[in-house]
Every structure is written in structure tokens, then in C-alpha cells.
N, C-alpha and C positions, 0 to 999 in steps of 0.2 A: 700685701700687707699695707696698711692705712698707716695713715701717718697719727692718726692719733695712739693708736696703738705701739707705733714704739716711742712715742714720746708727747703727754699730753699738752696741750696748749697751756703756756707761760701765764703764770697767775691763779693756776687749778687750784682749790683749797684742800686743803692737805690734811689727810685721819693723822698723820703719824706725829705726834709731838716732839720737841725734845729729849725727853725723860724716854719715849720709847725709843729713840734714835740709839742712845747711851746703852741700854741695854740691848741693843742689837750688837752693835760694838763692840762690848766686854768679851762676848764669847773670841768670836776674830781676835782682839787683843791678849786672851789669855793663849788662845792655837799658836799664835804667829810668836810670841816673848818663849813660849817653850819649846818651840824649835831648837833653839837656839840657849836655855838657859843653863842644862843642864851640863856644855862644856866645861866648864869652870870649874865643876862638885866633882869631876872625874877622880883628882887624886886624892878629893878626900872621902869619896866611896870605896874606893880600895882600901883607906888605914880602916876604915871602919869592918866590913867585910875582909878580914886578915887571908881568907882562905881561895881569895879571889885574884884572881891576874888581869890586867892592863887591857888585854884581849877582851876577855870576859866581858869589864864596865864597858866598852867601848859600845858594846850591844845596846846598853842604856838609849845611849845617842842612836844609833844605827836602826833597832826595832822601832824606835818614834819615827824616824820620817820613812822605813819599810813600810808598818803598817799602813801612813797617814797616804799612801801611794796608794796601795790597795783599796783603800775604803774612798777616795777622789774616785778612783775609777766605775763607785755605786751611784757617788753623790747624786748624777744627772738624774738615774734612773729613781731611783729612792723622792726625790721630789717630784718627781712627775706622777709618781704611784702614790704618793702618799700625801703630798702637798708640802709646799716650802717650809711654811712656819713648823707646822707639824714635827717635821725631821730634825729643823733645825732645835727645838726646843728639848727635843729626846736628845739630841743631839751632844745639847748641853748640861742637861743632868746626870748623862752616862760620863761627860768629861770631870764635872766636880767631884763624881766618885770615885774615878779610878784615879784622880789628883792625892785625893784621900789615900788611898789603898797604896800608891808610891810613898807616900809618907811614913806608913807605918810598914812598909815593906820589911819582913823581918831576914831576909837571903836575900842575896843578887840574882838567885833566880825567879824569883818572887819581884823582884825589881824590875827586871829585863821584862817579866812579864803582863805586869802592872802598864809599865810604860809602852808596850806595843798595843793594850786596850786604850791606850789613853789615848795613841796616836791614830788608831782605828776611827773611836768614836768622834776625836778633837777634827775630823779632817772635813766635813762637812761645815762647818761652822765660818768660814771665811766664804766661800763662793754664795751659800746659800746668803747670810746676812747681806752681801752687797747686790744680792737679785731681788732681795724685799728693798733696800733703799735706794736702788735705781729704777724700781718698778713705777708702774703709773699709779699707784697708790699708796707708796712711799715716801719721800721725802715730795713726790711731786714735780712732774716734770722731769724725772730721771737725774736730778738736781743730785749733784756729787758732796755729799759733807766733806768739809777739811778733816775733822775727824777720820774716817775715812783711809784718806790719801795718807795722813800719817798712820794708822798702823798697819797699811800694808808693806809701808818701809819702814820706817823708824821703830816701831815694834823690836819686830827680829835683831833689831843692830842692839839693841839696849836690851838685849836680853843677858848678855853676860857681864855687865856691868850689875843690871839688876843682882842678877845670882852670887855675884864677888859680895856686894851686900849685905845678902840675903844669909850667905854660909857662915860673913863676918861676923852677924848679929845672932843667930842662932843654931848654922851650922845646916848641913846639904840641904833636912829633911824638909825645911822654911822654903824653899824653891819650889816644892811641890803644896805644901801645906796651904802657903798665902792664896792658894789658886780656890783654896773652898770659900773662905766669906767674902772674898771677891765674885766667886760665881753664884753664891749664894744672891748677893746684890743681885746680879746682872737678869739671875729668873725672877726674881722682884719686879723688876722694871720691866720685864718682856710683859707684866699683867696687865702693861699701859699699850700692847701693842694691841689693834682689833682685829680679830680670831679672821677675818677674811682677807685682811693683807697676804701678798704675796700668789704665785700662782698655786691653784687648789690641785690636790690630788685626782686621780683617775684610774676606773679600773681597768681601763681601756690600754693602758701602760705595757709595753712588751717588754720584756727583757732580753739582751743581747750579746748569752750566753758565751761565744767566741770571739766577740767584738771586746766585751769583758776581760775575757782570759788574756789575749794579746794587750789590752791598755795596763794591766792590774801586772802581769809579769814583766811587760817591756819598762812601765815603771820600778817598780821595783828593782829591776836588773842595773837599769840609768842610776837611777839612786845610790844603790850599794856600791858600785864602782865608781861611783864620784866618791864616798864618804872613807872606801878603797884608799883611794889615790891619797887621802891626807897622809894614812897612820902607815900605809905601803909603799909608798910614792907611785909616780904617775910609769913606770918601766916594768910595774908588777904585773904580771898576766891576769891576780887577782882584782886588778884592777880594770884594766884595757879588755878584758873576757867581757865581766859583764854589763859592762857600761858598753859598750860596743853592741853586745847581744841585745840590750833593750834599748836603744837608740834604732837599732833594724827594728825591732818589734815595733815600737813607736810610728816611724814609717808606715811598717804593714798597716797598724790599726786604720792610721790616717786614708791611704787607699781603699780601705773595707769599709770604714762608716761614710764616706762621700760615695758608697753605692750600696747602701741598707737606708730606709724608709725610717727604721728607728734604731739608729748605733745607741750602743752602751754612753757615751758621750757626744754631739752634733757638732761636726768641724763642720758644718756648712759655711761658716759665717768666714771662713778661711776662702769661699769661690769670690768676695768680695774684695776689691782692691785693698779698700784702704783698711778693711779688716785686718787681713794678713800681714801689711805691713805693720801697723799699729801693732800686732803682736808681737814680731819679730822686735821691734824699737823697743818695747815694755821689759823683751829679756835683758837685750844690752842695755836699758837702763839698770833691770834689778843687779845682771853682773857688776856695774859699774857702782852703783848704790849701795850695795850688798861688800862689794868687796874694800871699798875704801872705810867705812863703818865694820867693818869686821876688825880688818888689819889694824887701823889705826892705836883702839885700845890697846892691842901686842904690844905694838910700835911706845906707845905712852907707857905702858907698866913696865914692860920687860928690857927697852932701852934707856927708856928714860927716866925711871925708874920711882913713877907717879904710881900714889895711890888705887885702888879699885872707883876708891868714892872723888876722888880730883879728878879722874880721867871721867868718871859719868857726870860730873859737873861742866865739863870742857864740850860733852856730847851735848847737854839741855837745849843751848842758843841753837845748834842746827833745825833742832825740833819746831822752834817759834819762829824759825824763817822760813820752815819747809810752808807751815801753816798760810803765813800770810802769800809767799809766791804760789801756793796752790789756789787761793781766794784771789789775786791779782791776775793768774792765769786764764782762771774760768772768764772772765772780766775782760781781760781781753781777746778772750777767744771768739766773744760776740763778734766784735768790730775785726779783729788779725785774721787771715785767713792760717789755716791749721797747718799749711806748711812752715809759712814766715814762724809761727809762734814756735813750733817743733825745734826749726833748723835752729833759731835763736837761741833756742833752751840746751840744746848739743852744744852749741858753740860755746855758751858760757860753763858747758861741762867741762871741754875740754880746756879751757883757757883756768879755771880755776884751780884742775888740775894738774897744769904747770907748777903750783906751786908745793905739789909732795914732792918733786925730785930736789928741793931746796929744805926739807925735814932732816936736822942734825940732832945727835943728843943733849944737847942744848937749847934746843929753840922750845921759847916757854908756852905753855899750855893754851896761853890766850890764843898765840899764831896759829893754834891748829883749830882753837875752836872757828878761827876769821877762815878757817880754811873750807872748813866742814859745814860751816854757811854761807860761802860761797857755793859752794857745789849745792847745797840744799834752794837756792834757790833757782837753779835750772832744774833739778828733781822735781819741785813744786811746778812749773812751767811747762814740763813734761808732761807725769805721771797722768793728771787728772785728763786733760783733752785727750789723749792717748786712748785712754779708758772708755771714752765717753764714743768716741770715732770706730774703737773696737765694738761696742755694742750698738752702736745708735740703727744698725741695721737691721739689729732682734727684736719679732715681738716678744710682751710679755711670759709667753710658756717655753721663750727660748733662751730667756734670760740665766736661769741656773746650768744651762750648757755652756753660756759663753760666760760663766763667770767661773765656771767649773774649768775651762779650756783655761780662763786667762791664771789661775792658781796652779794648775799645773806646770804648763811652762815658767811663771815666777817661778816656784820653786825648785823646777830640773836646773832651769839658770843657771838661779843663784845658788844650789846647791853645787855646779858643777863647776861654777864661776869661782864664788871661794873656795871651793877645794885646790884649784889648781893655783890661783894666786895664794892660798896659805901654802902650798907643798914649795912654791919658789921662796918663798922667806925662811921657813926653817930649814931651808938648806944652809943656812949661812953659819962657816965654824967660828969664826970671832966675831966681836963686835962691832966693828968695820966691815966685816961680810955682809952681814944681817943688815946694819945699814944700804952699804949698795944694794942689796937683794929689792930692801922697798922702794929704792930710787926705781931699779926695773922695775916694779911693779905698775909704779908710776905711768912711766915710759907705756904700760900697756895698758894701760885706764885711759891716759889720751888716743890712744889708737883709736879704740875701742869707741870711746867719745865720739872720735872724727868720722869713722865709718858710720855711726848710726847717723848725726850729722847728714851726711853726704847719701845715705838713704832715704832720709825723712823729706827729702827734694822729689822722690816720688808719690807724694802724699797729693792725693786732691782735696777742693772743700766741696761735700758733696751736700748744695742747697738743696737738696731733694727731703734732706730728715734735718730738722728744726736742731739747732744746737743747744745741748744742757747747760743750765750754767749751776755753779757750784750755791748749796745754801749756807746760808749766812747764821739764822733765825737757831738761837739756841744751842749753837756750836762754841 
């Protein structure tokens, strides 16, 4: 592999402008905010639906990230046969309709099933987007936008804040609705992207029929028993069966495609040191990122007994610090070698989050906001080198694997990560339980901090592949 090839030489001039950046990004920002936004509409999809049970809506939620498991497990192969942009733009018009078609869902069955096509077709749209903007003919240089770095975290956490919103002002249906002239914009904008960005199709494409089946059910299986564990708790069989069962599946896959020529998705980039590691660090970051932005909101409305719209005001500043510590990071990454910058960015993980286990139902909204940009600026320190160190070893046709790889693990994470720190907080039977319960959760977001921390000391800087740095220009 050349080195210009995974990362062209600093100062390349660049097809892709702002205005197409923005529209790559919409898609990612609409997938990732409705992971997550549809928690919130749960109890008021049941008054609506009279003839529905608790069980039933929970599918809502459940079928979007099944689905979105199954159809990751095409993404690799789908861009390789067909071409990046290609997929990604079907991609996105199959999402704005079936956005549509949840809105006017007129049954919960009709809903449930609405929202497993959305999560089918929405699940492409984040790996493939950030294979055209770290490509050599995308932003340029494999140059990380801040954009970016924020919604692949901050996205998701401000999705139910969003949706508290969204239900206040018009009610469930607005959660899925807002998603059409939002994506209506975003294929607007894709008109400014040029038709040969991104890596091109091939017929030459195999498909990897059992490689498939093992990643598409091991997902899935991981999945459902993480989402299990919320509404069963973590001692339910229905829970520990199948998250167990596709966690081994997962394994297997992993074993099968480092000895197939063309897997359903390429772990190769996992035989690389600091690959592998950078990925593992990326999960305990999304747990730790995922789960303190999840919880908090609970923490804000349900104890302390703030508003939907105070508590997503309290969220904004973490946003605007995540942004600039990701632009200060890249920046320093030049000059810092990537373990110093790493271990640093842990350290002020863990040290910021000393201060949840001192959250009482009193302490005012600002203290948490100072909390939540604290932490957002090791996030920002993180994420992006992280990113950059995981892929810096792929060429260009290898890029929708490893960004395919690095979505799926965020999302097993983080989906596995907050399920189990939500299932330790609503344990709590009073209001002083429920307190303690997030002191502990606390307690285990430092851990968590410290071990990644104390890994990221295995990290080398490999001067072998030119370092990205993050773009500035139109962000």
C-alpha cells in the first residue's frame, strides 16, 4: 500500500466543498439522532394506539437497531459492488420515505414495521459518509471535519431531548416527520458532491454469504439482548441467551473473515497494532460518552425535576466544546505523539468524572452543564486521532470496511454500555436510591475512564502513514 494512497500529501486541493460536506452529514445526523429519539414517544404511542401494550411499542425501538444490525452487515459488500456514493444516496432516499411512512403509520403494526425499513435502509449512511470524507478525495487528506466528530457522539445523546421537544410542540408523529425536509435539504446538497467521489463500484464484488449470516445474526442477537437487559433486566435468560449467543457469533465471524479473501466485512485492519487497539479505546470511549449523555437527561428531569427544553439547554455547551477540543486535538496531534494525546484525553475523562458522584437534587443545571464539558473536552481529544490511527492503515477501497467495522462496534458499545448502566439506575425504589444508583454509575464511568487510560500506553506513533489533521474550512 503507498502511502499516498491512504492519505494524500497535505495541501491536496480538494473537489469537495463545504455545502457537500453538510450534505454528507445530514444523512449520519438523521441515522444516529433516531437511534435514540424515539425513547421518549414510547408512552405516548401507546395512549394513541389504545389496543397496544408496552411490549408491543418497545419493538418500535428494538426493530430500528435489529434491522440497522442486519443491513451494516451488507454495508461493506453493497459499496464495493455498487460504489459508495451510489448506495449512500439510495440510501438516503429510501430513509426520507420510510421517515415519512412512520409518520402517517396508521397501527403499531404498520409502525413497528415502517421503522425496521427505516432502520434497514438508515444503517448505511454513517460508515459510508465518513469513507467519502476521509477518503483521498474528500475533504482531503483524510482530514477529519469537527462536524463529523460531533455527530457521531453528540448526535445520539440529543436525541431525546430532541424528541421531548419534538412530542411537546406537536406530538410523537413530529419525530419522524422533521426527518423529511431535513432530508429533503441534505439530497439537495449531495448535488454539490462530484459523481466520482468516494470508492467506485465493481463487478468483480463477491459476496460472503456465511460470513453474512454469522455477522447479520451475531448482530442482531448482541443487539436484542442488550435492549433485553433494559425493559427485563440484566438476570433474564431473555436477555443473557441472546446477547451471549451473538457475542460468540461475532467472534466466529471475526475468525472466518481473517481467513476469506473477501468477508462480508474486512477485519484485517484489526492484524494491525494500533488498529485494534484504537478500536477497542473508541468502544470505552462511546460507553463512557454514550452513557454519561444518556443518563444525565433521566438524572435532570426525573430527579431533579427540569424541564425537556432546560435540560437540552444544559446539553448545547458540551456540543461547542466537544467541537473545539476536536479542532485543538487534530492540532495537536501533529506535534503530541498519539499515545501522550490519548492517555491525556482518558485522564481528563476520568478526572471530570469525579464530579457525577457529587450530583444531588439540588445542584443547579449550570454545574452539570460545567460537567458535561468537561468530559466533552477529552471526548474531542480522543475521538478524532482515535479515528484517524484506526483507519490511517487503509487504502482507499478499504475504507467503507473500516468504517463499517468502526459503526458496528460503536454501536454494540454503546448500545450494550447504556443498557446496563440504565438497568443499574432504575433499580432505584426511592429517591435517594436512584440517587446513589448514579453515584455508582459514576464510580464505573471512572473505572472504565482509567482502564482505557492505562491501555492507550500501548499505542504507538506509527511515522510510517502521514498524520490527518482535522479541516477547519467551512465547518
Amino acid at each position: 500500500m503507498s502511502q499516498a494512497t491512504a492519505s494524500p500529501a497535505a495541501g491536496t486541493s480538494t473537489p469537495l466543498g463545504a455545502v457537500a460536506r453538510y450534505g454528507l452529514l445530514i444523512g449520519p445526523l438523521l441515522s444516529m439522532i433516531d437511534s435514540s429519539i424515539v425513547n421518549v414517544a414510547v408512552p405516548d404511542i401507546v395512549k394513541e394506539f389504545t389496543h397496544s401494550t408496552l411490549d408491543q411499542v418497545q419493538w418500535v425501538v428494538s426493530g430500528y437497531l435489529l434491522a440497522l444490525g442486519v443491513s451494516l452487515a451488507l454495508t461493506a459488500y453493497l459499496a464495493k459492488r455498487f460504489g459508495v456514493l451510489r448506495v449512500y444516496t439510495v440510501s438516503m432516499v429510501l430513509f426520507v420515505l420510510a421517515s415519512a411512512a412512520c409518520a402517517i403509520a396508521p397501527t403499531i403494526g404498520a409502525l413497528i414495521g415502517f421503522r425496521a425499513v427505516q432502520g434497514f435502509v438508515g444503517a448505511p449512511l454513517v460508515p459510508l459518509a465518513l469513507s467519502i470524507l476521509l477518503g483521498k478525495d474528500g475533504i482531503g487528506g483524510g482530514k477529519v471535519p469537527i462536524s463529523a466528530a460531533l455527530t457521531l457522539f453528540l448526535a445520539p445523546a440529543l436525541g431525546p431531548t430532541l424528541g421531548g421537544l419534538l412530542i411537546g410542540a406537536g406530538g410523537w408523529r413530529w419525530i419522524f416527520l422533521v426527518n423529511v425536509p431535513v432530508g429533503i435539504i441534505g439530497l439537495l446538497l449531495l448535488l454539490r458532491v462530484p459523481r466520482h467521489i468516494g470508492a467506485l463500484g465493481s463487478k468483480l464484488a463477491r459476496f460472503d454469504p456465511f460470513g453474512f449470516a454469522l455477522l447479520a445474526v451475531g448482530l442482531t442477537g448482541a443487539l436484542f439482548g442488550a435492549t433485553q437487559g433494559t425493559t427485563e433486566g440484566w438476570d433474564s435468560a431473555s436477555c443473557w441467551a441472546p446477547l451471549a449467543g451473538g457475542l460468540l457469533l461475532l467472534i466466529g465471524y471475526t475468525f472466518w473473515a481473517l481467513r476469506r479473501p473477501n468477508p462480508a466485512v474486512d477485519v484485517g485492519m484489526m492484524r494491525h497494532r494500533n488498529s485494534a487497539i484504537a478500536l477497542v479505546l473508541q468502544v470505552l470511549c462511546s460507553v463512557v460518552a454514550f452513557g454519561t449523555v444518556f443518563l444525565l437527561p433521566v438524572f435532570t428531569q426525573s430527579v431533579q425535576g427540569h424541564s425537556a427544553f432546560a435540560t437540552g439547554i444544559a446539553l448545547l455547551p458540551q456540543g461547542i466544546v466537544m467541537g473545539v477540543a476536536t479542532y485543538f486535538g487534530q492540532k495537536l496531534s501533529v506535534r503530541v505523539p498519539l499515545k501522550v494525546l490519548v492517555v491525556s484525553g482518558f485522564a481528563i475523562l476520568a478526572a471530570s468524572s469525579v464530579f457525577l458522584l457529587f450530583l444531588e437534587q439540588d445542584t443547579p443545571l449550570w454545574v452539570t452543564a460545567l460537567i458535561l464539558s468537561g468530559r466533552a473536552i477529552a471526548i474531542g481529544l480522543v475521538t478524532a486521532p482515535l479515528l484517524v490511527a484506526m483507519l490511517a492503515p487503509l487504502p482507499e477501497d478499504q475504507l467503507a470496511d473500516g468504517n463499517t467495522l468502526f459503526n458496528i462496534t460503536q454501536r454494540l458499545g454503546g448500545s450494550i454500555g447504556v443498557s446496563i448502566l440504565g438497568s443499574l439506575v432504575a433499580g432505584g425504589a426511592t429517591l435517594a436510591a436512584t440517587i446513589d444508583d448514579f453515584h455508582f454509575v459514576g464510580v464505573i464511568l471512572i473505572a472504565i475512564a482509567v482502564v482505557a487510560g492505562l491501555l492507550s500506553f500501548f499505542l504507538t506513533q506509527d511515522r510510517s502513514v502521514p498524520v490527518r489533521e482535522v479541516s477547519t474550512v467551512g465547518e
